[in-house]
N, CA, C and O atoms as a MOPAC input file, in Angstrom:
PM7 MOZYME 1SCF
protein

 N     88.31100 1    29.31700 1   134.49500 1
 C     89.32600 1    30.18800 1   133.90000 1
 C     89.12200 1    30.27300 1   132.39100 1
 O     89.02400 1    31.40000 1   131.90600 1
 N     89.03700 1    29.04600 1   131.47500 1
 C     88.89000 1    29.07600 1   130.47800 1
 C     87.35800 1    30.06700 1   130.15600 1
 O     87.49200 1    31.21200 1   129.72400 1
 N     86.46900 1    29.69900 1   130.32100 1
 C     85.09300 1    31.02700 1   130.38400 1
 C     85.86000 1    32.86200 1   130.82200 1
 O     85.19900 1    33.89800 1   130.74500 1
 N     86.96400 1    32.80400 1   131.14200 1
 C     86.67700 1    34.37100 1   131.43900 1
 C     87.97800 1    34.82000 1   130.99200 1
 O     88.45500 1    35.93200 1   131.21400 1
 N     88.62900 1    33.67800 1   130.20900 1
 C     89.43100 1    34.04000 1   128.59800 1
 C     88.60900 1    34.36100 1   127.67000 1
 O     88.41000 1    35.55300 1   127.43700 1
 N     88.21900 1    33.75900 1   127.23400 1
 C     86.98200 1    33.47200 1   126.24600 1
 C     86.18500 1    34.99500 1   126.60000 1
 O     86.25900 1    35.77600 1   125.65100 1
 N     85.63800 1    35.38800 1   127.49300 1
 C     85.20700 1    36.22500 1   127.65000 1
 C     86.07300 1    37.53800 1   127.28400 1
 O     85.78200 1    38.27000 1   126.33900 1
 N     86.91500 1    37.69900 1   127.94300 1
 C     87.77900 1    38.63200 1   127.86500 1
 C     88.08600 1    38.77800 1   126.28300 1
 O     88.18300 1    39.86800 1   125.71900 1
 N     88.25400 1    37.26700 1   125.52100 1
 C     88.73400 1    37.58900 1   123.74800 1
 C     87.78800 1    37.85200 1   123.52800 1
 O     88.03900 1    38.20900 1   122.37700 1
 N     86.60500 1    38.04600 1   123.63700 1
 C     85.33800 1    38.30400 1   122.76500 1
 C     85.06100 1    39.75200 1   122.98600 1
 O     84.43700 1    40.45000 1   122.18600 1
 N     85.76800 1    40.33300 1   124.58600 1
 C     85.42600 1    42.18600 1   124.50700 1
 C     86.55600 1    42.58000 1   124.01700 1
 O     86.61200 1    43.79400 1   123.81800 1
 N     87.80200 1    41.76500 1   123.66100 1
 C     89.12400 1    41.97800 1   123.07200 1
 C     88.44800 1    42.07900 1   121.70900 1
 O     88.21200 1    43.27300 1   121.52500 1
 N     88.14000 1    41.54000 1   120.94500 1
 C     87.58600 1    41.42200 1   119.58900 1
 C     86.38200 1    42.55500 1   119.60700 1
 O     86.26800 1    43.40600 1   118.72500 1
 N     85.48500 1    42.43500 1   120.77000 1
 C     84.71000 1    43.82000 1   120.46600 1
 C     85.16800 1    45.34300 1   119.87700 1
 O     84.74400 1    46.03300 1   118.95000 1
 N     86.31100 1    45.53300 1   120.94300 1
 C     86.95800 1    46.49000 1   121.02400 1
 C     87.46500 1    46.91600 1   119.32500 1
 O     87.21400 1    47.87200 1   118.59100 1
 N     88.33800 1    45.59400 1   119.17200 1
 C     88.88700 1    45.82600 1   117.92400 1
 C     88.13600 1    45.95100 1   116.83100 1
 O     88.74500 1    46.49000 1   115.90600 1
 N     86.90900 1    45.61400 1   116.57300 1
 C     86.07300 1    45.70000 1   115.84300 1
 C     85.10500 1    47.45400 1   115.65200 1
 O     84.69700 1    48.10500 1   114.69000 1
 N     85.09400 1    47.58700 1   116.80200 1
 C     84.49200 1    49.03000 1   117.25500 1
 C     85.76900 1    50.13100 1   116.40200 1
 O     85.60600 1    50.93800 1   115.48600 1
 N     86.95700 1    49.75800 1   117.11800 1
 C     87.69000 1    50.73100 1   116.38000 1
 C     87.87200 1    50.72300 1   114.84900 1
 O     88.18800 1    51.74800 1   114.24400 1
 N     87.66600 1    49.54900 1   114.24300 1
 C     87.76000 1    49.59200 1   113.12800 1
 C     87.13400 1    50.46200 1   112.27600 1
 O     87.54100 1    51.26200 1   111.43300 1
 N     85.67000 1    50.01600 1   112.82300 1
 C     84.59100 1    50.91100 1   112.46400 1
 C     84.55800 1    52.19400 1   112.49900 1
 O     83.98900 1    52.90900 1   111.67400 1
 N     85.25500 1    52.60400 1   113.59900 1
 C     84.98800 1    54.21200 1   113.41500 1
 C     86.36400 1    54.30300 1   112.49900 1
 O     86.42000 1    55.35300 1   111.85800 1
 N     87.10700 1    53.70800 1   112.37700 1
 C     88.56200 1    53.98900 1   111.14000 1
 C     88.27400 1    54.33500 1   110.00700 1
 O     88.60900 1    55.33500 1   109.37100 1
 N     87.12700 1    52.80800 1   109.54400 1
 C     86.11700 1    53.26000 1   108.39300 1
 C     85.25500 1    54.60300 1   108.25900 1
 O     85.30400 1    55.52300 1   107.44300 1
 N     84.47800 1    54.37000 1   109.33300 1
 C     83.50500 1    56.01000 1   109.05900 1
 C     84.09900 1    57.20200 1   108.81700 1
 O     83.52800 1    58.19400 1   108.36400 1
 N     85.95000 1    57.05900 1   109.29900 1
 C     86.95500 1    58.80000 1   109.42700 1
 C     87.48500 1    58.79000 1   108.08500 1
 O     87.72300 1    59.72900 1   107.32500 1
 N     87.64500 1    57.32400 1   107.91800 1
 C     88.55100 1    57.05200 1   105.99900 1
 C     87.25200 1    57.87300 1   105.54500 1
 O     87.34400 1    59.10000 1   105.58100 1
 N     85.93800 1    57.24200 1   105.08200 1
 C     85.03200 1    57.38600 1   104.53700 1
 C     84.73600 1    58.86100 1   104.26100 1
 O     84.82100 1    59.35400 1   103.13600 1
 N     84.35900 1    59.57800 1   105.43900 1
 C     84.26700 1    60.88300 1   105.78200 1
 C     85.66000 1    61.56500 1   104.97500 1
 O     85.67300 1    62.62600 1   104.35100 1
 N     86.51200 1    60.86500 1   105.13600 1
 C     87.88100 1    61.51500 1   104.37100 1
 C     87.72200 1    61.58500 1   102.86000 1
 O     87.99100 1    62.57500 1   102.18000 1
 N     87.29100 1    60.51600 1   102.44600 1
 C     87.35400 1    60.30500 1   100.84200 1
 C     86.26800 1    60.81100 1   100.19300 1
 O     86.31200 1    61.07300 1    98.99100 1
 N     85.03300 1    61.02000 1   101.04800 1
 C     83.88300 1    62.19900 1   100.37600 1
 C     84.17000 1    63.40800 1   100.55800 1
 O     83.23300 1    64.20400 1   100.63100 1
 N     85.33400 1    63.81400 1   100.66400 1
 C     85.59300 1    65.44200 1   101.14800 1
 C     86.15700 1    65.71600 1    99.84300 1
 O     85.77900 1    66.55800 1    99.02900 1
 N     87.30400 1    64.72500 1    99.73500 1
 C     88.20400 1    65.05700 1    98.39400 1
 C     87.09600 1    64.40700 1    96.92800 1
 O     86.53800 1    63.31400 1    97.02600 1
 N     86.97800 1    65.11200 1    95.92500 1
 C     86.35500 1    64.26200 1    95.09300 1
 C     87.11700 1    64.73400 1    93.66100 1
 O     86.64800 1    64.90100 1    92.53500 1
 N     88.19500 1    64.84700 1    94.06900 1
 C     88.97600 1    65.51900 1    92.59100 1
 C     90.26000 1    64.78200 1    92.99200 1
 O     90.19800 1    64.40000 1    94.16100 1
 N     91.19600 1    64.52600 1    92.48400 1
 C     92.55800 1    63.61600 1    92.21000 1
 C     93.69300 1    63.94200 1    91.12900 1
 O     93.42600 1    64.52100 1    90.07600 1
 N     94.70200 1    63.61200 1    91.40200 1
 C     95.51400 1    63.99600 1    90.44600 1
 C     96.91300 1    63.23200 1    90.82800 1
 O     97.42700 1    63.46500 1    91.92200 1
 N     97.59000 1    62.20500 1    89.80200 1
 C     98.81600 1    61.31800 1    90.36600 1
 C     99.70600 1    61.68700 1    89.78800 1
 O     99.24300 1    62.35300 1    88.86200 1
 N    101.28000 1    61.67800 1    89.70900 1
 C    102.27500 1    61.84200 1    88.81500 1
 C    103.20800 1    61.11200 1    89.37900 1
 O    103.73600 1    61.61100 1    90.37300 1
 N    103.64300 1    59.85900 1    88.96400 1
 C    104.58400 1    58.97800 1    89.24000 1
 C    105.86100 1    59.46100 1    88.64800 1
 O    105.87800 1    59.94200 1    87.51500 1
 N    107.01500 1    59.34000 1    89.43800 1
 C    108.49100 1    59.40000 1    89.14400 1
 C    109.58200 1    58.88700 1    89.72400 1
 O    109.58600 1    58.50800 1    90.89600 1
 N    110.56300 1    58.83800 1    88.97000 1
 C    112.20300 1    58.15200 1    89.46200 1
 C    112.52900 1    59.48300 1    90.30900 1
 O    112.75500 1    60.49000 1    89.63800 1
 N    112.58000 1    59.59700 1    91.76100 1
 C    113.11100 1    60.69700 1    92.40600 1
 C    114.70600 1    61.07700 1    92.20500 1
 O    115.19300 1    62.20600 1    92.14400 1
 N    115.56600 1    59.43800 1    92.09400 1
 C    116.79100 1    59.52900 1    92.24100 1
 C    117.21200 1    58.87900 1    90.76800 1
 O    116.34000 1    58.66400 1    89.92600 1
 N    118.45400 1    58.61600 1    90.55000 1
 C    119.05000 1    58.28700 1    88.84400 1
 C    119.04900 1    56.95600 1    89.31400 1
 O    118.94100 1    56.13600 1    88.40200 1
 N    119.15500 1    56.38000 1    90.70000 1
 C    119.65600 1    54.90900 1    90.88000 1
 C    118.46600 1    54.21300 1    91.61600 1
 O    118.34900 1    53.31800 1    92.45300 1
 N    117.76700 1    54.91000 1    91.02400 1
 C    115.80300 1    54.05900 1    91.79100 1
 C    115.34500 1    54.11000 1    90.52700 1
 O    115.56900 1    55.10100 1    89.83200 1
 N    114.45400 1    52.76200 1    89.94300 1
 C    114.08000 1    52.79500 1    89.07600 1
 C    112.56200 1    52.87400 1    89.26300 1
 O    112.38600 1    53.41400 1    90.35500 1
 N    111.39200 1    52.58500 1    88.69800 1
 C    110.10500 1    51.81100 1    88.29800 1
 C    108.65900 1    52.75100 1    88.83300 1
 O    107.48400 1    52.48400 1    89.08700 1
 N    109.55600 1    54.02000 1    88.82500 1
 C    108.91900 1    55.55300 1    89.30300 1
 C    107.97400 1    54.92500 1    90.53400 1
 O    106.74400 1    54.92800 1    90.47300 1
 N    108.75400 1    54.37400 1    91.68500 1
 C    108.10400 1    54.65800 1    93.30900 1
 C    107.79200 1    55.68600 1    93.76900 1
 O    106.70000 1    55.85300 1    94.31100 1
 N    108.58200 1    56.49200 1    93.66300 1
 C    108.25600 1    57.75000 1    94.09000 1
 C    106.87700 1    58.44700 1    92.81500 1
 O    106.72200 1    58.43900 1    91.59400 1
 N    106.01900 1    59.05600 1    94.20900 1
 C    104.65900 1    60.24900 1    93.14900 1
 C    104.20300 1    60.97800 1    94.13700 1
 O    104.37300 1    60.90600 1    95.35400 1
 N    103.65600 1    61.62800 1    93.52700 1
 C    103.14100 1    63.09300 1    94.02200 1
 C    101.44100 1    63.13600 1    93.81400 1
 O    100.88700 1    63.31000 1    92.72800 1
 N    100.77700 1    62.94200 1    95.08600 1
 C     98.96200 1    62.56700 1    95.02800 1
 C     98.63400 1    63.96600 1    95.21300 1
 O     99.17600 1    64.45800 1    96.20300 1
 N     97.80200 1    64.84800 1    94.44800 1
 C     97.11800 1    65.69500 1    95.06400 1
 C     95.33900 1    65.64400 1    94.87400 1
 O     94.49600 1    65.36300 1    94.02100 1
 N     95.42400 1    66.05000 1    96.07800 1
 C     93.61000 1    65.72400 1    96.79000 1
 C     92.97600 1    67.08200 1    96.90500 1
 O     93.60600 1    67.98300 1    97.45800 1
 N     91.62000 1    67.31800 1    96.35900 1
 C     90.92300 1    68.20800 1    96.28200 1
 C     89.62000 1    68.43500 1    96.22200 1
 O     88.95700 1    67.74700 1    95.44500 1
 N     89.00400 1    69.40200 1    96.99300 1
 C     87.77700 1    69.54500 1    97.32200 1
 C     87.12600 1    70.27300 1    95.62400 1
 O     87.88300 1    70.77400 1    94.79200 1
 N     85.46900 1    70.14000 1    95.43600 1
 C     85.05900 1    70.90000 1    94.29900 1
 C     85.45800 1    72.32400 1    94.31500 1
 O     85.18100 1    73.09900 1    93.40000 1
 N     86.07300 1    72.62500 1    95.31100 1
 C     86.90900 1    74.36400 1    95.62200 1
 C     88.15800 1    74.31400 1    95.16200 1
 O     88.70600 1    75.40900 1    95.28200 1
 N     88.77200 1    73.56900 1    94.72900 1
 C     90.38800 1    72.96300 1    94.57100 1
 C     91.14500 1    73.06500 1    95.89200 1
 O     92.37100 1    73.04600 1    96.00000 1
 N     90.43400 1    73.15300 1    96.68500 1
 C     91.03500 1    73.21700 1    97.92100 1
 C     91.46000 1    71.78100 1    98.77700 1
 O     90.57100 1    70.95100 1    98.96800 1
 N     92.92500 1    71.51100 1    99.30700 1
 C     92.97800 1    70.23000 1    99.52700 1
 C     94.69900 1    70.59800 1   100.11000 1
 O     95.24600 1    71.57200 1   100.62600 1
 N     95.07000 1    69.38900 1    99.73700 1
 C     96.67600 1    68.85500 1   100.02300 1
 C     96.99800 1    68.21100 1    98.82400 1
 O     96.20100 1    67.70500 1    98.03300 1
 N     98.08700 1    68.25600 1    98.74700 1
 C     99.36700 1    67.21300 1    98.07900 1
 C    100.34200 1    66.36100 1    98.91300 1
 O    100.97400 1    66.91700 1    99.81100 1
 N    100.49300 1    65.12900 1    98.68800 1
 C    101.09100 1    64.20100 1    99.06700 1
 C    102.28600 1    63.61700 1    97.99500 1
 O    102.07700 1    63.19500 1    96.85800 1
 N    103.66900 1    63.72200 1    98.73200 1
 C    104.18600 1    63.56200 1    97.78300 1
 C    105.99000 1    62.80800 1    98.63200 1
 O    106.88400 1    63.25300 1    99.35100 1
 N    105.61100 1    61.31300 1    97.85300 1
 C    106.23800 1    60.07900 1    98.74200 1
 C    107.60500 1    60.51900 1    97.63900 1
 O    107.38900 1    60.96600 1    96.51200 1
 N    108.66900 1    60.35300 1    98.06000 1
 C    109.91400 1    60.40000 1    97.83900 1
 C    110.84300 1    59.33900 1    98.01100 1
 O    111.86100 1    59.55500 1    98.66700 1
 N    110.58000 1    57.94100 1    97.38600 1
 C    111.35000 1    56.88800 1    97.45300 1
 C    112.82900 1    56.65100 1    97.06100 1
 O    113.17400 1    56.88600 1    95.90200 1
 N    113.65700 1    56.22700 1    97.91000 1
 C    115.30900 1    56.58900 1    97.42500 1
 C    115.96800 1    54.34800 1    98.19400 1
 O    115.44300 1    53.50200 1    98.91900 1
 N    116.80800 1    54.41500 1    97.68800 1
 C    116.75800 1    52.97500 1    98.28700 1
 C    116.80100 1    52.22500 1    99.38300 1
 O    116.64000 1    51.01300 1    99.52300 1
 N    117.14500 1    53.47500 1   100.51400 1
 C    116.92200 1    53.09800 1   101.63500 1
 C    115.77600 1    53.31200 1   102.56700 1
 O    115.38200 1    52.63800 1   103.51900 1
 N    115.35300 1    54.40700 1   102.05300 1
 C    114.00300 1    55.34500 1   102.83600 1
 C    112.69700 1    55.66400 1   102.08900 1
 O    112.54300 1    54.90400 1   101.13400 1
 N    111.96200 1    56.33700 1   102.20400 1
 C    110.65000 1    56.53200 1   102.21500 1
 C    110.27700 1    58.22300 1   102.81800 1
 O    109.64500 1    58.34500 1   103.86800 1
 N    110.55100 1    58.94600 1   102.35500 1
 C    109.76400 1    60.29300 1   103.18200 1
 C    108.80100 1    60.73200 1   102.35200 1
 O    108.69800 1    60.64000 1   101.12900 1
 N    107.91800 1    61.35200 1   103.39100 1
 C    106.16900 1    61.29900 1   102.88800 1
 C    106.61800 1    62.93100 1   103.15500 1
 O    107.21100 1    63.26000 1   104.18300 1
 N    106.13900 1    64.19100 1   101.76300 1
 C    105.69200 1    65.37100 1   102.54700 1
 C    104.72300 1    65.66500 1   102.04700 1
 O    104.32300 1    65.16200 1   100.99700 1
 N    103.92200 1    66.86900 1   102.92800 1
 C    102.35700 1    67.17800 1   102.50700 1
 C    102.54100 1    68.49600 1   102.61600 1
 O    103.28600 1    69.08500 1   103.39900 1
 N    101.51300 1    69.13100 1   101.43400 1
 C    101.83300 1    70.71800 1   101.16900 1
 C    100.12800 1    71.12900 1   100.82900 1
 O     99.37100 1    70.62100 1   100.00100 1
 N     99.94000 1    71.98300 1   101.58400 1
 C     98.46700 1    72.64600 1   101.45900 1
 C     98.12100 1    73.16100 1   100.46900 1
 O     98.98500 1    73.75900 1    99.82900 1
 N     96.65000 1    73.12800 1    99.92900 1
 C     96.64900 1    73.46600 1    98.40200 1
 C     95.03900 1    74.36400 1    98.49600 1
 O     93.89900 1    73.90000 1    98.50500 1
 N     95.55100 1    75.90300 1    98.56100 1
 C     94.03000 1    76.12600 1    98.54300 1
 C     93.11300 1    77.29400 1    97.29800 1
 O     93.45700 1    78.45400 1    97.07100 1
 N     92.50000 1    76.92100 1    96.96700 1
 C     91.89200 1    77.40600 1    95.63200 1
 C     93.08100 1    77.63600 1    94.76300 1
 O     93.76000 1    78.58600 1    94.37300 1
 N     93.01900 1    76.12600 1    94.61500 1
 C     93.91700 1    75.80400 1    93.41000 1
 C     95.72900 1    76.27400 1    93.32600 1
 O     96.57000 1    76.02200 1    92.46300 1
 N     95.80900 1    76.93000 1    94.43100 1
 C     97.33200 1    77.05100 1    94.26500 1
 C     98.13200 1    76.83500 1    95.98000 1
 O     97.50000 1    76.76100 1    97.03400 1
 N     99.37100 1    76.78200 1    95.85900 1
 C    100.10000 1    76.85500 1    96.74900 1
 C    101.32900 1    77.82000 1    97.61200 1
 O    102.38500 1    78.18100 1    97.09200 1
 N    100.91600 1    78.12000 1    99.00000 1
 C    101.77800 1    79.16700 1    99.34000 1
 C    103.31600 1    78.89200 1    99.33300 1
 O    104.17900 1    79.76900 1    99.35600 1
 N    103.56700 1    77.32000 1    99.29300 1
 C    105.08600 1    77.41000 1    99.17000 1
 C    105.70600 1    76.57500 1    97.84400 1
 O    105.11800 1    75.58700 1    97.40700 1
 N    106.70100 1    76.97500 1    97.37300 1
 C    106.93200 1    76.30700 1    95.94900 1
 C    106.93600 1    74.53600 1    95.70100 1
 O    107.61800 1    73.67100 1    96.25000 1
 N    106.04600 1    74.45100 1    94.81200 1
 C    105.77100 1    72.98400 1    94.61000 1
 C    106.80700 1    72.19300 1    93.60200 1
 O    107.21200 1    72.95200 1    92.72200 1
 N    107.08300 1    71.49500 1    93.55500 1
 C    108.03800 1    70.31600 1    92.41600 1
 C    107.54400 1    70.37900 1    91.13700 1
 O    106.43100 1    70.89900 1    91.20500 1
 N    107.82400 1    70.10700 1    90.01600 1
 C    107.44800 1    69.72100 1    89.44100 1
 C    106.18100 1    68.61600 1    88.71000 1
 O    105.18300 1    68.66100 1    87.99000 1
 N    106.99900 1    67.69600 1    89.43700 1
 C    105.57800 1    66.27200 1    89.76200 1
 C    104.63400 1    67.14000 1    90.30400 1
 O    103.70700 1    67.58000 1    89.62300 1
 N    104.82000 1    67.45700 1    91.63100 1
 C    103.87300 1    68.16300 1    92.07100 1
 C    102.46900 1    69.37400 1    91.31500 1
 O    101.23900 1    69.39700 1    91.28300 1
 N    103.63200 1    70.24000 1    90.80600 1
 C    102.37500 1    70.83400 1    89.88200 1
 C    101.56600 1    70.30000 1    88.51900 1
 O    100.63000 1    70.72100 1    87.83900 1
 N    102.53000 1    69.03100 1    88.50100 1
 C    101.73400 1    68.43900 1    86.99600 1
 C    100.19600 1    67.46000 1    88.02500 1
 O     99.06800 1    67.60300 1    87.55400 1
 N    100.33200 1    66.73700 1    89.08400 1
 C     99.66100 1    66.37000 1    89.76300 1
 C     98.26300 1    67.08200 1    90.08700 1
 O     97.09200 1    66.79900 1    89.83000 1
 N     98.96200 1    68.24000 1    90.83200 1
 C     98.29300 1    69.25700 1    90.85900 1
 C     97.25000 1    69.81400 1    89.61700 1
 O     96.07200 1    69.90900 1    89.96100 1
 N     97.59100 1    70.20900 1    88.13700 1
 C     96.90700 1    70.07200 1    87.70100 1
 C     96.08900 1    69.04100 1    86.64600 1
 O     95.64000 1    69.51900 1    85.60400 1
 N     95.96200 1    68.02400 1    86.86200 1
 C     95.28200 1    67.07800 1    86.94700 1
 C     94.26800 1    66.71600 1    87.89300 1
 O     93.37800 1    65.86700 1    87.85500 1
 N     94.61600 1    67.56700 1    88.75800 1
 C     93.58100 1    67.22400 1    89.82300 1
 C     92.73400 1    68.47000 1    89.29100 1
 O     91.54900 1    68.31800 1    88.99500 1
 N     93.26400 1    69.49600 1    89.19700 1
 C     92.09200 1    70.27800 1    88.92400 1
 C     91.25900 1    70.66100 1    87.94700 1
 O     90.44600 1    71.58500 1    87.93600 1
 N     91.55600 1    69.80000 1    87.05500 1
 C     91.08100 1    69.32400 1    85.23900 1
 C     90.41500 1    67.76900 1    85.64600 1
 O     90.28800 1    67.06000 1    84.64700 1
 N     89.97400 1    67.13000 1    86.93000 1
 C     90.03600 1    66.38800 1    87.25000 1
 C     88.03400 1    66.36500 1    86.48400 1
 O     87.16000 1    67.18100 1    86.77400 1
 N     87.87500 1    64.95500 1    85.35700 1
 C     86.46900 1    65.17400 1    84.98800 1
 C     86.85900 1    65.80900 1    83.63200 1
 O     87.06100 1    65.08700 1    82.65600 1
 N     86.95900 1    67.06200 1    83.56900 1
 C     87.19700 1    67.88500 1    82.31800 1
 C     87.24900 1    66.84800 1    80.75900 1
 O     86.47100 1    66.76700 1    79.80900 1
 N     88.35500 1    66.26900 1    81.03200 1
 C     88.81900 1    65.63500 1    80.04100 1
 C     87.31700 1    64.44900 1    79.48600 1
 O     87.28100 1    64.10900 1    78.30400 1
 N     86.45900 1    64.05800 1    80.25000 1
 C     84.96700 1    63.55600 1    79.46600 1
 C     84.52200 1    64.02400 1    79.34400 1
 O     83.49700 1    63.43300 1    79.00300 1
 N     84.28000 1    65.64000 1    79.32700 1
 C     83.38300 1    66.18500 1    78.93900 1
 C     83.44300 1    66.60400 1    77.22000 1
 O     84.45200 1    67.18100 1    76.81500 1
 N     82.52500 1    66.34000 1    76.43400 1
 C     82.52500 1    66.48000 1    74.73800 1
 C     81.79700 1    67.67600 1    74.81900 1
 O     80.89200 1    68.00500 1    75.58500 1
 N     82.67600 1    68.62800 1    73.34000 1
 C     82.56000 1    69.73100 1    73.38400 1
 C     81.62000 1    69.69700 1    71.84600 1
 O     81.18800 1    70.74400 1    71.36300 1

């Protein structure tokens, strides 16, 4: 019995290991797509402090991408995501959001000497 525990944890551990891997290769594949960035941290609410809440936007060398934008309040957490393509958006963005936004797409700019 003990041999075909043992066995069983070791295709248990296979398994988990396999999936990992492909988790990695989909992250990976994910993070060479976007190669432009842009963050803007903020206090969403007057009674949350230490700006939890920000607004990520992700973008292809097309400015084409998403925005992510976490909304921390003291009880909750809501995540929304808004499509971003050549550089702008079909539905109205936040504030944070468009400062994010462009940062991401000045993303580099700022080392370049003129």
């Amino acid at each position: 019995i003990r041999d075909r525990e043992y066995i069983n944890g070791v295709k248990s551990i296979n398994v988990i290991c396999r999936e990992l891997k492909c988790s990695y290769i989909k992250f990976y594949d994910w993070v060479k797509m976007f190669n432009k960035y842009g963050v803007e941290k903020y206090d969403a609410f007057d009674d949350v402090g230490g700006k939890l809440s920000f607004a990520l936007a992700l973008l292809d060398k097309e400015n084409t991408g998403l925005i992510l934008n976490a909304v921390h309040s003291r009880d909750n957490c809501f995540l929304y995501m808004k499509e971003i393509v050549k550089g702008e958006s079909y539905v109205m963005l936040s504030q944070e959001e468009v400062e994010a936004l462009r940062k991401a797409v000045n993303f580099g700019l700022d080392n370049i000497e003129e």
